[in-house]
C-alpha positions as CSV (number, residue, x, y, z in Angstrom):
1,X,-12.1,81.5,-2.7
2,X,-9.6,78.9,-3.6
3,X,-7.4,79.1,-6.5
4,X,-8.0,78.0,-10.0
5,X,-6.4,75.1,-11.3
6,X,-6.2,74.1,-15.8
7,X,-9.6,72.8,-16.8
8,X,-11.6,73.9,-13.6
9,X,-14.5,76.5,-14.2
10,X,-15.2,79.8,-13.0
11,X,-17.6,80.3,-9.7
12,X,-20.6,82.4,-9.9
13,X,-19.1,86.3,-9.1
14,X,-20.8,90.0,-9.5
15,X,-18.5,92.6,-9.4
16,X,-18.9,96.2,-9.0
17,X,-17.3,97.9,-11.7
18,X,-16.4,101.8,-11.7
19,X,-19.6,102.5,-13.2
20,X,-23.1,102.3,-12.0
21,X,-23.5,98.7,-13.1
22,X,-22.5,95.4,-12.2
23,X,-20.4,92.8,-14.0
24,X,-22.1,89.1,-13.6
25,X,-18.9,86.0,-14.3
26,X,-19.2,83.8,-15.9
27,X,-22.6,85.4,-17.9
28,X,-20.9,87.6,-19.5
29,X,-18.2,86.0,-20.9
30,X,-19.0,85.4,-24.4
31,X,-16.4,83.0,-25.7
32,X,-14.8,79.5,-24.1
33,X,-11.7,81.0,-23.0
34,X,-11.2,84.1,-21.4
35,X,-8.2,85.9,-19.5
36,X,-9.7,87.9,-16.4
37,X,-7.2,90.2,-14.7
38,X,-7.9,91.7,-11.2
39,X,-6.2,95.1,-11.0
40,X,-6.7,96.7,-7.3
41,X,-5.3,100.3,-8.0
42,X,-4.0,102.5,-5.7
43,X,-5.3,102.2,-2.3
């Protein structure tokens, strides 16, 4: 996936989340502007 630029829109993702369900982006965003952080943990 290439990198975000200002202005550009966010790609069609499902992500698994810790729980039993799945998070669809950008469908669940319910505002214009969001702020998505990606935190990987400890691996």
């Amino acid at each position: 996936m290439a990198q975000l630029s200002g202005g550009d829109q966010l790609p069609e993702i499902s992500l698994n989340t810790n729980q039993t369900n799945d998070l669809s982006l950008p469908g669940a965003i319910e505002s214009n502007f969001a702020i998505i952080l990606f935190y990987r943990g400890h691996w």
